[in-house]
Backbone as a ProteinNet text record, in pm:
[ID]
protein_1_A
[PRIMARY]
XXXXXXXXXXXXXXXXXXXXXXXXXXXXXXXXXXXXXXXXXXXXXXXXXXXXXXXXXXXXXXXXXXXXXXXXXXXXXXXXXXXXXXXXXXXXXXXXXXXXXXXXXXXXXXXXXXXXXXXXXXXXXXXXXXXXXXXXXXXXXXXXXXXXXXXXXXXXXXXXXXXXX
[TERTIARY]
8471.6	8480.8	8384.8	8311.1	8237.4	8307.9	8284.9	8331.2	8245.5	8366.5	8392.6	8223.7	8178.3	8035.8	8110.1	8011.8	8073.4	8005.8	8073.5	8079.1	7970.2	7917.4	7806.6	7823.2	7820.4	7824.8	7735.4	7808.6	7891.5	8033.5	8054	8154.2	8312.5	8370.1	8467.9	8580.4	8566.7	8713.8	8679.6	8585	8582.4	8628.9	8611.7	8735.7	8858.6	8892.4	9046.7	9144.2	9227.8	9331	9410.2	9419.8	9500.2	9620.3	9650	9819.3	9886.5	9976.4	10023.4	10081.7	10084.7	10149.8	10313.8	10378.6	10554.6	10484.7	10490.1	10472.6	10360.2	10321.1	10224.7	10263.4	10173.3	10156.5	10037.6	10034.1	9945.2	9853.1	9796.4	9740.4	9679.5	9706.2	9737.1	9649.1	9697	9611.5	9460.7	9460.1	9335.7	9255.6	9288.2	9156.2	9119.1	9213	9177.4	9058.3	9093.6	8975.6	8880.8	8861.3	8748.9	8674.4	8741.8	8697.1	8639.6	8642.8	8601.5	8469.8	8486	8338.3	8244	8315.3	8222.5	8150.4	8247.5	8166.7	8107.8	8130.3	8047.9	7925.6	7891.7	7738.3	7689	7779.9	7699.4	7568.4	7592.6	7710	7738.5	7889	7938.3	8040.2	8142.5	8225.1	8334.9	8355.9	8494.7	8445.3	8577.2	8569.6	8713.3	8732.1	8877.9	8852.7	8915.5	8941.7	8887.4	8905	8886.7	8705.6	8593.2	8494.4	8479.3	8554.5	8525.9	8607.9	8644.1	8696.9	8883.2	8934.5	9062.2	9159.7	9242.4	9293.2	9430.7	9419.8	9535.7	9527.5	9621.4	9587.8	9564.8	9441.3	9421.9	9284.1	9283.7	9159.6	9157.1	9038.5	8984.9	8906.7	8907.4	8790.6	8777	8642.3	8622.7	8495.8	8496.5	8397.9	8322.9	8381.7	8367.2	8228.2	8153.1	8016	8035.7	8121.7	8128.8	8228.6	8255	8319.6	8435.7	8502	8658.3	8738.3	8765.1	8864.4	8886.4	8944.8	8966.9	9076.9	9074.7	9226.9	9235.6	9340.9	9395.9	9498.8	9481.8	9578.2	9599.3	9781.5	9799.2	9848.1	9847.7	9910.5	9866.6	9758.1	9719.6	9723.4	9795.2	9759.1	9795.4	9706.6	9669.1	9802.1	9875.2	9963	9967.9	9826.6	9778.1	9664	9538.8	9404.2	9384.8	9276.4	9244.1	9195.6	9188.7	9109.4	8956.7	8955.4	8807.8	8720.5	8599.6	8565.8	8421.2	8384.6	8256.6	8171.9	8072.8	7970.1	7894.2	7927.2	7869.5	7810.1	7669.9	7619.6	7671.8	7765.2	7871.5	7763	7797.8	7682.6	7812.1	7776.6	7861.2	7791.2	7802	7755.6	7757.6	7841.9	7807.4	7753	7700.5	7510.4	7440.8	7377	7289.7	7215.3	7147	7004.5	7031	7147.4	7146.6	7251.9	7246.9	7345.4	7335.1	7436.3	7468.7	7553.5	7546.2	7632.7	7728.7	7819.5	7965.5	8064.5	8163.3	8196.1	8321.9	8465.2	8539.6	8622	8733.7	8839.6	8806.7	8749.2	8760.5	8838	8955.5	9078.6	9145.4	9238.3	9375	9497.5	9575	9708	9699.6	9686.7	9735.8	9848.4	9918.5	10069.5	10017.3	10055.5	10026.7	10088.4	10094.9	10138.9	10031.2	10073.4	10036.9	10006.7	9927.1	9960	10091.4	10154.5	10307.9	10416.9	10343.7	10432.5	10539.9	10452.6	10513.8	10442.4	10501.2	10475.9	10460.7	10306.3	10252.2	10190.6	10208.4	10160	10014.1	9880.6	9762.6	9687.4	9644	9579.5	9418.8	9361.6	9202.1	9102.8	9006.6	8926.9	8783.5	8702.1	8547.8	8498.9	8433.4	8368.9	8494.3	8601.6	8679.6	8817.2	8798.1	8886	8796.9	8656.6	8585.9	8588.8	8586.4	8585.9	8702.8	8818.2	9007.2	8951.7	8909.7	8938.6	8809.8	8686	8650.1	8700.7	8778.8	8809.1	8951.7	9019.1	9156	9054.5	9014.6	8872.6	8848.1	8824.4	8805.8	8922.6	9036.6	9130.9	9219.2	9180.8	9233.3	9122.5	9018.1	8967.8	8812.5	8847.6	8665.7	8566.6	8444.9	8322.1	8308.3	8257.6	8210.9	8134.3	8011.7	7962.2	8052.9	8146	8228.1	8274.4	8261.6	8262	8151.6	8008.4	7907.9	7924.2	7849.6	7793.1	7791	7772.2	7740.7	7583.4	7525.9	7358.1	7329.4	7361.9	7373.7	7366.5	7497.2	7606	7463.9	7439.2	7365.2	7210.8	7166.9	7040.4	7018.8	7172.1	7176.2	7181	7253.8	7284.8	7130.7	7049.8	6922.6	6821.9	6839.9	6774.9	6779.2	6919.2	7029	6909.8	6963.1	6860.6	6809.2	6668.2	6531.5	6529.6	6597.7	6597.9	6674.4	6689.3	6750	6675.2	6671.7	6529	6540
-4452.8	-4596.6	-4667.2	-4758.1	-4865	-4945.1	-4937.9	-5053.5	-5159.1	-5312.2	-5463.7	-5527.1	-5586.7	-5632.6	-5784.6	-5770.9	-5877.8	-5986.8	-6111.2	-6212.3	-6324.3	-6375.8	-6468.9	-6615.3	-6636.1	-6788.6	-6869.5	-6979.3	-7027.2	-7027.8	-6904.4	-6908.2	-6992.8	-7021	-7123	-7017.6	-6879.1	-6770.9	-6773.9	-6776.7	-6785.7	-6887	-6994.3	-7104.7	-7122.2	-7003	-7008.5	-6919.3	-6946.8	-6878.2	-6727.1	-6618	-6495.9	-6494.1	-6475.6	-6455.6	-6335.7	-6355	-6221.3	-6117.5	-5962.1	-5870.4	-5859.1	-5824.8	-5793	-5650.4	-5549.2	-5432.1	-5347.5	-5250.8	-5104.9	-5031.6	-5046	-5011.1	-4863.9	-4798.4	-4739.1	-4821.7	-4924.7	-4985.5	-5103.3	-5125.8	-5161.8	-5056.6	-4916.7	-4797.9	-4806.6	-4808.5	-4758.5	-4873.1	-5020.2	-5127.7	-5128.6	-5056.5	-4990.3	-4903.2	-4854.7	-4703.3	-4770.7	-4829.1	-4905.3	-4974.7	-5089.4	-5129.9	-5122.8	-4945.4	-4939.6	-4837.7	-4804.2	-4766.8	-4924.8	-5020.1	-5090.1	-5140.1	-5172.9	-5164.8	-5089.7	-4955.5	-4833.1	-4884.2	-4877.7	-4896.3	-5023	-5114.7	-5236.3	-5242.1	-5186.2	-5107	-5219	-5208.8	-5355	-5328.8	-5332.5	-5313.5	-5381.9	-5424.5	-5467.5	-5541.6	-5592.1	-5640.4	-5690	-5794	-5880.6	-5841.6	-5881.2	-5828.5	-5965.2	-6108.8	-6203.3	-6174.3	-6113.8	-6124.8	-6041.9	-5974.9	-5920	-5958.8	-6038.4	-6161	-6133.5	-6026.6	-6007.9	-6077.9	-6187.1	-6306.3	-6203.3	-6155.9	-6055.1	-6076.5	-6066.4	-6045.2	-5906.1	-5859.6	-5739.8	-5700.5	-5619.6	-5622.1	-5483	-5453.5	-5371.5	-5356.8	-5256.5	-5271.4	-5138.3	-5046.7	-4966.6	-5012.5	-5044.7	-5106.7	-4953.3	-4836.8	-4723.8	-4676.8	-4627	-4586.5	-4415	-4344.5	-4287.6	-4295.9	-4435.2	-4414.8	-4355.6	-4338.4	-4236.5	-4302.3	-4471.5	-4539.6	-4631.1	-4584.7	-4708.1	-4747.4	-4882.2	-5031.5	-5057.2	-5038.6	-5108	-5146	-5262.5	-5405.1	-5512.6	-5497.3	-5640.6	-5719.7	-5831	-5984	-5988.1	-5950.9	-5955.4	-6083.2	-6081	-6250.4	-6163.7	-6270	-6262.5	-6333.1	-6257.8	-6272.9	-6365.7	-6323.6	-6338.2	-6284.3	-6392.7	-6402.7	-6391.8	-6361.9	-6331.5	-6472	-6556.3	-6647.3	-6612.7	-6490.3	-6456.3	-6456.8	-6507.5	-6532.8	-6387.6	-6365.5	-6266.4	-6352.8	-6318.6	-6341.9	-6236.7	-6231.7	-6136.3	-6138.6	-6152	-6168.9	-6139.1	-6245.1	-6239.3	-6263.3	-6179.9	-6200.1	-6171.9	-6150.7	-6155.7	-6111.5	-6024.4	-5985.1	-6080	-6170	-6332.7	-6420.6	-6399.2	-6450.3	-6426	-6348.5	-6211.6	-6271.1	-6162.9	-6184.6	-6314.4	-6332.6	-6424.8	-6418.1	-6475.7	-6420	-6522.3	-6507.7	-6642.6	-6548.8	-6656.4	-6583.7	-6680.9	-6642.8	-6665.7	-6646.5	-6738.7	-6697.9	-6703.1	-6574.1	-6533.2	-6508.7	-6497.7	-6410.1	-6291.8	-6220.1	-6081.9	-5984.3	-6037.6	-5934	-6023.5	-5951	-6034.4	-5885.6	-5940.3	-5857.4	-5929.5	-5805.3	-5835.5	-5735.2	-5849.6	-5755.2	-5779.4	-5629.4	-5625.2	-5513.4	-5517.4	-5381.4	-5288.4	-5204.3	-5076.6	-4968.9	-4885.5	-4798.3	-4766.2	-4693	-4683.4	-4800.2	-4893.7	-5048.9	-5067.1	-4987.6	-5053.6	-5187.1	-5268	-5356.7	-5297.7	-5299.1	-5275.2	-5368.9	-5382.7	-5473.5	-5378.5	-5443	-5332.2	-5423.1	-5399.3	-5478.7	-5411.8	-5493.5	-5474.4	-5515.8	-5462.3	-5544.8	-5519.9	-5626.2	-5574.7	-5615.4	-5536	-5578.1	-5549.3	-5441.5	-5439.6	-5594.6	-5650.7	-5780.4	-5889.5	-5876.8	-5986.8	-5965.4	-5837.3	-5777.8	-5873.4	-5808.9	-5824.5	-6003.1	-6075.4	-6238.9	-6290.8	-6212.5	-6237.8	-6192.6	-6102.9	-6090.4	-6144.5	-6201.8	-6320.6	-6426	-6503.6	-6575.9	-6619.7	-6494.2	-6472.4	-6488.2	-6451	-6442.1	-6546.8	-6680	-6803.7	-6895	-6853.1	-6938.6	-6962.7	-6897.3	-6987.1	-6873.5	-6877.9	-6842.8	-6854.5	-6739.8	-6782.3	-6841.2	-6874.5	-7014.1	-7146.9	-7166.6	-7253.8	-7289.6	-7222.7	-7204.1	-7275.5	-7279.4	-7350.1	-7476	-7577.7	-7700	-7748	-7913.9	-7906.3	-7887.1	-7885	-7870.4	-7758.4	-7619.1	-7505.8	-7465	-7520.4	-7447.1	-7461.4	-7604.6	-7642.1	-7588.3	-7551.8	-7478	-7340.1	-7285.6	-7149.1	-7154.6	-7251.3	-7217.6	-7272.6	-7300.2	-7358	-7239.7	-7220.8	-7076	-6940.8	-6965.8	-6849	-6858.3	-6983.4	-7070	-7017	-7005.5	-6958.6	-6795	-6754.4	-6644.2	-6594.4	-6619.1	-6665.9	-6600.4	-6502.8	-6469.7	-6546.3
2374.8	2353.6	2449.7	2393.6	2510.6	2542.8	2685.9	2780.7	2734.7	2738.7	2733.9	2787	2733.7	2772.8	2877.2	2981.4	3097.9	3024.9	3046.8	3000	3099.8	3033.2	3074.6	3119.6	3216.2	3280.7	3143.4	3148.7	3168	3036.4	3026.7	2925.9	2983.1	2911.8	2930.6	3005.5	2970.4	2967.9	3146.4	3192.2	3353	3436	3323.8	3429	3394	3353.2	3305.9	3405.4	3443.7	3507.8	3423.6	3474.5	3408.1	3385.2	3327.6	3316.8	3376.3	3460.1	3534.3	3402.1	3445.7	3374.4	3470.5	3355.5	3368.9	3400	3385.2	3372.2	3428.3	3465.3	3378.2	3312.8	3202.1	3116.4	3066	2951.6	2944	2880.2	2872.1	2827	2917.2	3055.5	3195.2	3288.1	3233	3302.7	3228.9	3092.5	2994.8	3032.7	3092.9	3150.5	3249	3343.5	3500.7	3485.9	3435.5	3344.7	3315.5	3231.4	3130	3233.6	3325.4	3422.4	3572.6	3601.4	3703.6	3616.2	3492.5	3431.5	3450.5	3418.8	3392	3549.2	3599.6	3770.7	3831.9	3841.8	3846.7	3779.1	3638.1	3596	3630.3	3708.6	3747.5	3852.8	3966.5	4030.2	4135.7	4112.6	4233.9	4309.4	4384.4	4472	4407.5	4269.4	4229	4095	4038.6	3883.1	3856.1	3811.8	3720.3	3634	3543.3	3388.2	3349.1	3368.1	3327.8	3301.4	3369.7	3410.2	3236.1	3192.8	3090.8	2968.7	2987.4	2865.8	2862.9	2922.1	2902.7	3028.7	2981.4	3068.1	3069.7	3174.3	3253.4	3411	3493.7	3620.6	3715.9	3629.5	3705.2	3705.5	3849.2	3876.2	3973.6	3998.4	4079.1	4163.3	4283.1	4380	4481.1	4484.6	4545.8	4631.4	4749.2	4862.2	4933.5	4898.3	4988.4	4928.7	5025.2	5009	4919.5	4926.2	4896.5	4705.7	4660.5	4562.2	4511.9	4633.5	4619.8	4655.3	4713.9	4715.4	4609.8	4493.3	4409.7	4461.2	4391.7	4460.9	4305	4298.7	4099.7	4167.8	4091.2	4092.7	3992	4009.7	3873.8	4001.7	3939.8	4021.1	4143.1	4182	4306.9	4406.1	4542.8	4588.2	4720.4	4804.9	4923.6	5000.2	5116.5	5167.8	5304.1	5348.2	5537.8	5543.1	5615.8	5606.9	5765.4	5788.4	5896.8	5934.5	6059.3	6119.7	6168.8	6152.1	6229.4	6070.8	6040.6	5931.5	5953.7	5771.7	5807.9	5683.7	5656.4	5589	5515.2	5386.2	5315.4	5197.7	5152.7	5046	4905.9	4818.4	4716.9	4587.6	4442.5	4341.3	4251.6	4113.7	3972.5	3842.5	3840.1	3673	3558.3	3594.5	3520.2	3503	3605	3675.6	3713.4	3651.3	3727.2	3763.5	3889.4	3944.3	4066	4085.5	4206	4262.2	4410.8	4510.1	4637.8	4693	4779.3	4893.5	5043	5161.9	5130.7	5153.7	5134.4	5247.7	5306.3	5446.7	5374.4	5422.2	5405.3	5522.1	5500.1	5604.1	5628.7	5738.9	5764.4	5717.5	5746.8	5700.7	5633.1	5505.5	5458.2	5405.4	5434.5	5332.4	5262.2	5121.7	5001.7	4947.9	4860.3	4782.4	4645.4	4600.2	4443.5	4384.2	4238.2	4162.7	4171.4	4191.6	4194.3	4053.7	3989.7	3898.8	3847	3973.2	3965.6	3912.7	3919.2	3894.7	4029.5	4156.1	4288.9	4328.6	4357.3	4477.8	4592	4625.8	4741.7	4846.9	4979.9	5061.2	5106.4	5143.5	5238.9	5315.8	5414.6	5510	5457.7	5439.3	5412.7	5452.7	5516.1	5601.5	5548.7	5621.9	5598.3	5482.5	5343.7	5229.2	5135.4	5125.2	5079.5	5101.4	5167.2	5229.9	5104.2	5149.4	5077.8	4902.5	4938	4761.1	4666.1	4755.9	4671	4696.4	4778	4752.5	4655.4	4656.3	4492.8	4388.9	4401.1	4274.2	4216.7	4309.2	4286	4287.3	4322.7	4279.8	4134.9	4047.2	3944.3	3853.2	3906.4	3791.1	3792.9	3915.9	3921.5	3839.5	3799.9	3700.4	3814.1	3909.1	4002	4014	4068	4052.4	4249	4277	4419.2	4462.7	4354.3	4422.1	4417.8	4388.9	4421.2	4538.9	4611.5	4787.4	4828.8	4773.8	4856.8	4819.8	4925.4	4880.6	4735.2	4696.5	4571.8	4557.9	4633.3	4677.3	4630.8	4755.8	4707.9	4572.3	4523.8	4390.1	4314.9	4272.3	4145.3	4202.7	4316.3	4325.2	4246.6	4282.4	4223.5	4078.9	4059.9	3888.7	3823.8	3882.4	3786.5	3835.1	3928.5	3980.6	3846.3	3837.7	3721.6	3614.8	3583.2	3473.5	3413.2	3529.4	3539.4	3465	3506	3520.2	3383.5	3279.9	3166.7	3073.4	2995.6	2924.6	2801.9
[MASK]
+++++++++++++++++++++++++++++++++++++++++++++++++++++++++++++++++++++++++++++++++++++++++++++++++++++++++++++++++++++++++++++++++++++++++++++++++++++++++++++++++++++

């Protein structure tokens, strides 16, 4: 089966909020699947489901250089943010070809379902920290340039533009 073609700024399904899942499901598992193919060939450090047109609250994220930590997650939300902030160059398969620094919480706990359909709490730090808050980001309906300036924002998006074939 081919994986979900990522969806293109400015489609409307990106400023829409997800709807949480009751459950996992095998069907919950099979977009976990689908979706870390599709980030893998991006290749990016995480992916919502919203980014690929399916308004669910789940998402994924492997930050590890080596590709052996996947994070699958439904209902994901951030519990406790770190005060110490980092800065890390944030981009989107929704707008390709451009990318912005973005200042974030270093660390946050997040609680979420699990595969198992546990509620899990994890402290995450680093690009994996920045990863999980773009990608709740995403499934509340926003875009990380939404974080910059309105200066910024609209530089990038005409930049995008450009770049538009």
């Amino acid at each position: 089966m081919t994986p979900r073609a990522v969806l293109q700024w400015p489609d409307p399904r990106l400023r829409k909020a997800a709807a949480p899942i009751d459950a996992i499901t095998d069907e919950i598992r099979a977009l976990w699947d689908e979706m870390i193919e599709v980030m893998d060939a991006m290749p990016g450090v995480g992916l919502a489901a919203t980014q690929i047109g399916v308004m669910l609250q789940v998402a994924v994220v492997d930050a590890s250089d080596a590709r052996d930590r996947r994070i699958r997650m439904a209902n994901p939300e951030i519990i406790d943010a770190s005060a110490i902030l980092n800065v890390h160059q944030e981009a989107s398969p929704n707008l390709p070809g451009v990318h912005a620094e973005i200042s974030r919480p270093r660390g946050v706990s997040v609680r979420f379902m699990d595969e198992t359909g546990a509620t899990v709490q994890r402290d995450l730090v680093g690009l994996e920290a920045t990863s999980v808050q773009h990608q709740i980001d995403h499934l509340q309906g926003r875009m990380y340039f939404d974080r910059l300036s309105k200066i910024k924002r609209d530089m990038l998006i005409r930049k995008a533009r450009k770049l538009k074939p």
